[in-house]
Structure formats: structure tokens, C-alpha cells
N, C-alpha and C positions, 0 to 999 in steps of 0.2 A: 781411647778405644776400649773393646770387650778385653779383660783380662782372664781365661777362664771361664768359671761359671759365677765370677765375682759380678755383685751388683754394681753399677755406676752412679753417680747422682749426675743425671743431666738438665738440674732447675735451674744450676748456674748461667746456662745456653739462652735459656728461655729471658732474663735478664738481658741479655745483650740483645734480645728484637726489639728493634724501633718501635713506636707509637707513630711512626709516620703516617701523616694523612688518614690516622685512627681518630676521627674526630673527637669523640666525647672521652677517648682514653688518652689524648694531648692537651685537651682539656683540662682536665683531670677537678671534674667537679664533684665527685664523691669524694669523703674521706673513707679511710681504707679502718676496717677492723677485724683483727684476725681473732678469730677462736680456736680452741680443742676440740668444741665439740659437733655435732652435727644437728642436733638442735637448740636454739636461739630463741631470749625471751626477749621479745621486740616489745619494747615500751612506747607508750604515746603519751606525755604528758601534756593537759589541756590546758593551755597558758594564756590567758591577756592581761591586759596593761592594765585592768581594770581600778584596781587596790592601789597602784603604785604610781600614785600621783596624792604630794602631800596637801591635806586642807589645812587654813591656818588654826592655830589652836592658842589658848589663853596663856601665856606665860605667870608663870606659878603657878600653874594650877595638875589637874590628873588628866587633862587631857591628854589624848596622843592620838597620831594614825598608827593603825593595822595593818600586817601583812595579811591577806586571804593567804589561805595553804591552797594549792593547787593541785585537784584531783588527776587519777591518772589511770590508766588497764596497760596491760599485758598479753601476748599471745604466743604462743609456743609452736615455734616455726622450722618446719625442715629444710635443713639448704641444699639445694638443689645439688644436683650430683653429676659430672661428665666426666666418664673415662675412656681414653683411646689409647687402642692396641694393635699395633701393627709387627707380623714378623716377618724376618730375614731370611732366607733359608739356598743351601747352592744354585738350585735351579735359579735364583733370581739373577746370578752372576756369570755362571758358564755360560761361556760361547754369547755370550748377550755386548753388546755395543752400548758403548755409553754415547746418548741419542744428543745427535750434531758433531760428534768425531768419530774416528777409524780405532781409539782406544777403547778396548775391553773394561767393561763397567766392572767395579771395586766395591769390594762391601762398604769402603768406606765413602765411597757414592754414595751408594741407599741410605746407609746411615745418615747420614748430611742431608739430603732430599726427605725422608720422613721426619728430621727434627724440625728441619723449616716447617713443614705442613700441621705438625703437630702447636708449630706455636701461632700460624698463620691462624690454624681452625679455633686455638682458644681465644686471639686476640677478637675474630669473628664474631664469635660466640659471645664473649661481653660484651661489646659494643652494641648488638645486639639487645640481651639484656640490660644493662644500660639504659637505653634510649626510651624501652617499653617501659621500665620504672618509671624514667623521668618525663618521660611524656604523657602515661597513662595513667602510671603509680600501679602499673601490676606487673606480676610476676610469673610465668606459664613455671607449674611443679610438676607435671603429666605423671613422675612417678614417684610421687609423696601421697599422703593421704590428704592434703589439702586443693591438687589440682589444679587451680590456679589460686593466687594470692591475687586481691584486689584491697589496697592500700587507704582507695577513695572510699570502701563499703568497712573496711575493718574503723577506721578512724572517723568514717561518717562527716567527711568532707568531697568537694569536687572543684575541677577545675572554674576559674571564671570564663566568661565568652566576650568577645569585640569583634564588631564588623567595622573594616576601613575602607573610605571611599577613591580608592589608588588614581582614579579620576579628576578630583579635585581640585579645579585653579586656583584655591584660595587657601589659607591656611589650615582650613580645616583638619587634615590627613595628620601634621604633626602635633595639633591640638589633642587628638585623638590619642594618639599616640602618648603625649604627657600623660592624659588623665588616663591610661592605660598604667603607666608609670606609677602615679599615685595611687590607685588600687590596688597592686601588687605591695607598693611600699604600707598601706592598708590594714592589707590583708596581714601582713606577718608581723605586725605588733612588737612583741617585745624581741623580737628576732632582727626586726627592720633595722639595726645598728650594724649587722654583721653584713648589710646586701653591700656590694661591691660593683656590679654593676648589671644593668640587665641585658638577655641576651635573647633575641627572636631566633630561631631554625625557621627558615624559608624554604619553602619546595621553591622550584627554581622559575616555574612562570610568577608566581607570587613576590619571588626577591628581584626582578626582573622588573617588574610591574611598578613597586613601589620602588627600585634605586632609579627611576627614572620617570617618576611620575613629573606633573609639573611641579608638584610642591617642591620635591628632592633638586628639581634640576635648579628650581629659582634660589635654595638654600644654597646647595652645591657653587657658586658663581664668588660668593665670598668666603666660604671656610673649606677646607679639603675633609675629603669623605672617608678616611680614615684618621682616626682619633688614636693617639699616641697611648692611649688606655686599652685600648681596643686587643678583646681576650688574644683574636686570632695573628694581630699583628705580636703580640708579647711571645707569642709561640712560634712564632714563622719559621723559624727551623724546622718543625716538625708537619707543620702544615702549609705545605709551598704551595700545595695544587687545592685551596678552600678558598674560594670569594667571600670577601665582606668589606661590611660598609660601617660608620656610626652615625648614628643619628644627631644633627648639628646641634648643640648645645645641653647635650643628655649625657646619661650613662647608660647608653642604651647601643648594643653593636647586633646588625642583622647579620647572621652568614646562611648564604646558600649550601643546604642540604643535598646534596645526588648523591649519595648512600644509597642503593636501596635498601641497605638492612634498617638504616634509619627510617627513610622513606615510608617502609612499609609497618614502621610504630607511631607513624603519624595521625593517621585515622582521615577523618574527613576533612580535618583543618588544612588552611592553606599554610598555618604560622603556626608556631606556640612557641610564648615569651615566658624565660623562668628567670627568676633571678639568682646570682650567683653570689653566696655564701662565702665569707672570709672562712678560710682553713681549720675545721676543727669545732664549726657551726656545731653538724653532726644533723644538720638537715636534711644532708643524702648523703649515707654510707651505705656501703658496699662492702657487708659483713662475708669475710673470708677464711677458708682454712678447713679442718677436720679432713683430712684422709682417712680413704678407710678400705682399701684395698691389698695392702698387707699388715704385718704385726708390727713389724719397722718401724711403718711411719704413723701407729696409732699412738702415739707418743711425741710424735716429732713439733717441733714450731710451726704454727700457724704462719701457712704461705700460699700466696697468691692460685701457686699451680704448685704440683710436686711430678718429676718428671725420673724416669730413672731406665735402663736398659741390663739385659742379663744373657748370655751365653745361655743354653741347655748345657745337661750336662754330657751327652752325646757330643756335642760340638757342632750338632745338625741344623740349628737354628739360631736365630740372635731376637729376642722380643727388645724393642721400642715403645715403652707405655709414658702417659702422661695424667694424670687427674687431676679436678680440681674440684672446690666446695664452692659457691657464693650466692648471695641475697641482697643486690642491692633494693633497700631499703628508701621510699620517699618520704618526707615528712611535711613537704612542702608543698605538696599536689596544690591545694587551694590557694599556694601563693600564684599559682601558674594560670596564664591567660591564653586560650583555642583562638587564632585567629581565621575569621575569615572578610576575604575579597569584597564587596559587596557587586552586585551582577548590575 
């Protein structure tokens, strides 16, 4: 609790909220990188496989193969900034009822009630960003000098597109599907070692449509529709209330999206399939950190959120604040595929 006009650190708190049912933050498909500073020089190095594959060459002699050096840019990026501030003050507690019982609400109610919401609104809030990165590869700055970041125009890539015929008696739909597979695995070249498996977000008429098309149902008869690989089952602790399926003989798991915060990062697609990076790819990170709301903690370690609360020195008030910095970053937008339905 408040001791005084003594600062508290309450980022500890923010560590004990679940990720429950936080999709893409149970996930946890970004890797995490924390900075100092509040601006970030985001590298793109332009990479294929092109060089790194050896031809034969005459033994005794000067032949050899070549590495190509691999060009690359830079951009000097503002991370995004959210602070929230809420205060305490007697009116909130005199003579006031704490709502669903006959006891007199306690500071130490509100206090409890504003840290939840505090971490409710930041978990929000990423997932959110989050999903716009990874499904758009942009970034809304509204109060940076850049406005929004677009990841597909900086890097001079864009997503691929597939239409699937959810209709289809015939093999067709998981045919599709493969060579969906194989364009992804394609597309990311000298990265393609680190994919782990891929993963569709389904608006929910679209994962509906296809976990029960005839293709899925005639598969479905011999293997079970959950794969023991499968992102959301390895999480299931955290994600009890998310559907999903895998696709029979793939590395390929669809789960239904009703988020609307996702939802509404989706754009016109029915799907979009991204693949998922072993740990430390560094194909989607979620550069974090730089406070900069007091002197304290313009110094302090690079962390997710920084959260802290203060007495006045009247004793008339209690502030509850929270900030946080971040950027997640995609690198992988043109590994990713817009699906849609065909009509």
C-alpha cells in the first residue's frame, strides 16, 4: 500500500495478469526486445539463398564459391508512447458502498479495481497492436512525427493472396492449402529452417465453413482434428475459450478469431496464414521499454510496462499511473498469405 508520499513500484502486479484468452499474447509469437531509448533503428536486411548453394569446383585448383554480402537500410523509428493516470481522492470512498455489498468501499478497493483496469487496458492495447503488425505489418503513431508506420511500404514487400473453394468435394481445398504451405515456406528463403508451423486466424464464418467443409469432414473420419503440435492445444491452459483445428497431414493449425480487436486488424480477408518462427528468429519483435514520464525511471531497465503509485503530499490524493513504450516490428509480412472464401 501508499506509505506517505513514498513512490511504490507496482510493475511487479502487472506480471502476475494472465495472458488468458489474450490470443496473440499466449501465443507469444513475437520475441521481446527491450531498449533505453525511445527511438529505434529498425534494420531490414535483404536476404536470399541465392549465393549459398555450392557449384562443383576443380580440386587443386583456385576455384571456390562466394559468399554475396547482403545489402541492407535503416530507419529511425519512434516507439509509440501510452500513459494512464488515474486518481484517488476521499470523495471516492466516503459514505460510498462497495457495489454488490452493505460494506463501505476502502481505498484499498479502488486501488485493486484501478490496477486491474490498468493492466486489462495495457494487455488490450497490445494485442491490439500486435495483430495490426502482424497482419498488416503496420503500426498507428498518431503522436510521433511518422503517423503511421507501414512495414509493407518501408521494406517494399506485401502480403501474398489465395482464394479457397470451402465447397469442394474433392481434394481440391487441402491441395490448396499445401501449395499455400509451400509458398510461404518459399517465400522466407533462408529463414524457412526456423518456420515451426503455420497458423491460419479465421473469422468465424470462414473457420466454420472450412472445419466442415466436405474436404475436412471426409479427412476428419480417419485422423482427429487436433494435432498434438498444435500452437493452441500446447497453450491450453491459457487459452480454454479459442477453437481450433489442424489440418490433417500439415503443420498447419487454424484457430477461430472473435476478438474484435483482432477482428478488426483483419481487413477484407476471411483468413491470413503467417508462419511461426522458432524463438529468437527475430522475424517479429516487439521492441520494448524507454520510459519517460519521470527522472526515476529515465534510467531504469527496459520493461514491458512500468507502473508505480504516490500519496500527495497533502495526503488528499493517491495517483495510480502506468506507461509503457513499444513497436512491434514485422519482418515477415510477405511470408504471410490474405485469405479469401471464394463465393
Amino acid at each position: 500500500m501508499i506509505i506517505g508520499n513514498e513512490v511504490v513500484d507496482l510493475s511487479p502486479l502487472f506480471g502476475l495478469t494472465s495472458t488468458r484468452n489474450f490470443l496473440l499474447s499466449s501465443l507469444n509469437i513475437f520475441d521481446g526486445d527491450g531498449v533505453t531509448s525511445h527511438k529505434v533503428s529498425v534494420s531490414r536486411l535483404l536476404e536470399d539463398n541465392t549465393s549459398l548453394y555450392n557449384q562443383p569446383t576443380a580440386r587443386f585448383s583456385n576455384e571456390h564459391n562466394v559468399t554475396a554480402r547482403q545489402s541492407g537500410k535503416e530507419w529511425l523509428i519512434e516507439l509509440p508512447y501510452f500513459l494512464r493516470e488515474d486518481v484517488i481522492t476521499p470523495a471516492d470512498i466516503q459514505g460510498k458502498r462497495k457495489p454488490g455489498s452493505d460494506i463501505q468501499e476502502t481505498v484499498t478497493d479502488i486501488y485493486s479495481d484501478y490496477m486491474n483496469k490498468h493492466a486489462v487496458a495495457f494487455m488490450r492495447t497490445r494485442e491490439s497492436y500486435l495483430a495490426r503488425s502482424l497482419f498488416s505489418g503496420q503500426v498507428y503513431t498518431p503522436k510521433t512525427d511518422d503517423l503511421l508506420i507501414d512495414f509493407g511500404d518501408l521494406f517494399g514487400v506485401a502480403p501474398m493472396n489465395a482464394t479457397l473453394d470451402l465447397s469442394a468435394t474433392d481434394s481440391s481445398t487441402l491441395r490448396a492449402i499445401d501449395d499455400m504451405v509451400s509458398q510461404i515456406t518459399e517465400a522466407a528463403q533462408s529463414q524457412a529452417a526456423a518456420v515451426e508451423r503455420i497458423i491460419v486466424f479465421a473469422k468465424s464464418s470462414f473457420y466454420s465453413d472450412l472445419r466442415f467443409s466436405p474436404a475436412m469432414e471426409a479427412a476428419f473420419r480417419y485422423v482427429s482434428p487436433l494435432d498434438e503440435g498444435n500452437v493452441v492445444f500446447q497453450r491450453r491452459d491459457l487459452l480454454p475459450g479459442v477453437s481450433t483445428f489442424s489440418i490433417p497431414g500439415s503443420n498447419v493449425d487454424v484457430i477461430k478469431v472473435t476478438d474484435p480487436l483482432l477482428i478488426a486488424q483483419m481487413g477484407d480477408a476471411d483468413a491470413i496464414a503467417i508462419p511461426q518462427f522458432a524463438k529468437g528468429s527475430g522475424i517479429y519483435t516487439n521492441i520494448y521499454g524507454a520510459a519517460s514520464s519521470t527522472f526515476e525511471l529515465l534510467n531504469a531497465a527496459p520493461a514491458e510496462v512500468y507502473s508505480w503509485s504516490f500519496e500527495s503530499e497533502r495526503g488528499n490524493a493517491i495517483n495510480v499511473i502506468s506507461e509503457n513504450s513499444a513497436l512491434p516490428v514485422n519482418h515477415g509480412l510477405n511470408f504471410s498469405v490474405h485469405i479469401k472464401a471464394s463465393e
